[in-house]
C-alpha positions in Angstrom: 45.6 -120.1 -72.1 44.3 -117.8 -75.3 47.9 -116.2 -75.6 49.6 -119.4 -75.8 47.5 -121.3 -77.7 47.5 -118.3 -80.2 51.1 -118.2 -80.2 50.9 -122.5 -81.0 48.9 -122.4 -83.8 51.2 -120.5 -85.4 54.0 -123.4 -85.3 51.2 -125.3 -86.7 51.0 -123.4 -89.6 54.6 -123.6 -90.0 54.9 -126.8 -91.9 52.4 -125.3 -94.2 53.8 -122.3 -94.6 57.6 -123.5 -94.3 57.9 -127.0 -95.7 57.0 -127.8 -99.4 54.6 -130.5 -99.8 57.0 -132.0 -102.3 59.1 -133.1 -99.0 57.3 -136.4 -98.9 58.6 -138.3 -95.5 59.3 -134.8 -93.8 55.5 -133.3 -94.2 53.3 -135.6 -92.3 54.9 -136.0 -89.4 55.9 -132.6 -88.8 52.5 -132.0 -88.9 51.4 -134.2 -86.8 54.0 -132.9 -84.2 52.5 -128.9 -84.9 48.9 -129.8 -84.3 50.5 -132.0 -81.2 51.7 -129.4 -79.6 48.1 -126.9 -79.4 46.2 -129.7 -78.9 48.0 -130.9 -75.8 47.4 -127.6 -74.7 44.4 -127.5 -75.2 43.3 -131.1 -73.8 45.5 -129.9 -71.1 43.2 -126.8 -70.2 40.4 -129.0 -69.8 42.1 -131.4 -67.0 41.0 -131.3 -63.1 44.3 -130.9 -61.7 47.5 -128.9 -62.2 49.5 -131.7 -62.1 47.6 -132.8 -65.3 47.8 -129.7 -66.9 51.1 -129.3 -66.5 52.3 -133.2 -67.8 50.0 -131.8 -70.8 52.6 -129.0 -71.8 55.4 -131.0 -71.2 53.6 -133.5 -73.8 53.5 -130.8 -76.0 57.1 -129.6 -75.0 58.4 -132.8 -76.6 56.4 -132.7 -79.7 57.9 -129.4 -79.8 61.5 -130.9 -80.2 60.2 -133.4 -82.4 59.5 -130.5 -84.7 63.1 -128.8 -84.6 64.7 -132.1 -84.9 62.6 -132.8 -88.2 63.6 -129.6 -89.3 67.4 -129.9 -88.9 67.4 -133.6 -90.5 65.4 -131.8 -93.5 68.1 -129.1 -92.9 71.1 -131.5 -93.0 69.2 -133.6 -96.3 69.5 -130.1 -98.1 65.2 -129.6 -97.8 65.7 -126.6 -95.8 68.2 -124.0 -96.4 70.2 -123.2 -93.1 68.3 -119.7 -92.7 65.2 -121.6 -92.7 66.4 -124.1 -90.0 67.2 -121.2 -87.8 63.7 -119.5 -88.2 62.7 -122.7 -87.6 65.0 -123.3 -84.4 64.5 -119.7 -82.9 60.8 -119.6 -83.3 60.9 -123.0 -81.4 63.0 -121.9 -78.7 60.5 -118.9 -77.8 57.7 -121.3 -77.5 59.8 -123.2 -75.2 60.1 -120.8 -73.2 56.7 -120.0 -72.8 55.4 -123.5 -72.6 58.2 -123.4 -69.6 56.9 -120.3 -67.7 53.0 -121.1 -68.7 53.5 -124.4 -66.7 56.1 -123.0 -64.1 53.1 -121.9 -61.5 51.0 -125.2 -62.0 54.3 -127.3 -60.8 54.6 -125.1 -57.8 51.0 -125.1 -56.8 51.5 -129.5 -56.9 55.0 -129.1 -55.0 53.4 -127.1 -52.4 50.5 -129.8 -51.7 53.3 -132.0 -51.5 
């Protein structure tokens, strides 16, 4: 849980660190999809079952895409350069697959009660 949730917070410091505050429309809710993402991780963590853990981090999966498609509209809108957008995009896609593998054992422990 500690690694992952490390490795989170840092795509919610991305907007911060990535987007200008100047972006107006683009800022707030790409923030709100960053902190999404930890936080359903973290509420997540705190469930009684593995099948509600792992519904958590898919939660957090699709505020993850929320986060690269904001940042390839921005992109195509000329607020990001293209090298930006692939940080951006590449950086996404290794949380994917973590969030992937972290909740690959939790599905197979609720298929095998099945």
């Amino acid at each position: 849980f500690g690694t992952a949730l490390l490795h989170m917070h840092a795509i919610f410091i991305a907007p911060q660190r990535i987007f200008p505050l100047t972006s107006g429309w683009f800022n707030e809710p790409n923030t709100s999809c960053s902190v999404s993402i930890a936080a359903n991780v973290a509420e997540g963590s705190g469930r009684a079952s593995d099948a509600d853990f792992a519904r958590y981090v898919e939660i957090a999966y699709g505020s993850l895409m929320e986060v690269v498609s904001h940042a390839r509209i921005a992109q195509l809108q000329g607020l990001l350069t293209e090298e930006v957008y692939e940080v951006i995009y590449r950086e996404s896609d290794e949380l994917a697959r973590m969030q992937v593998g972290f909740a690959r054992p939790f599905y197979e422990r609720v298929d095998n009660k099945h």
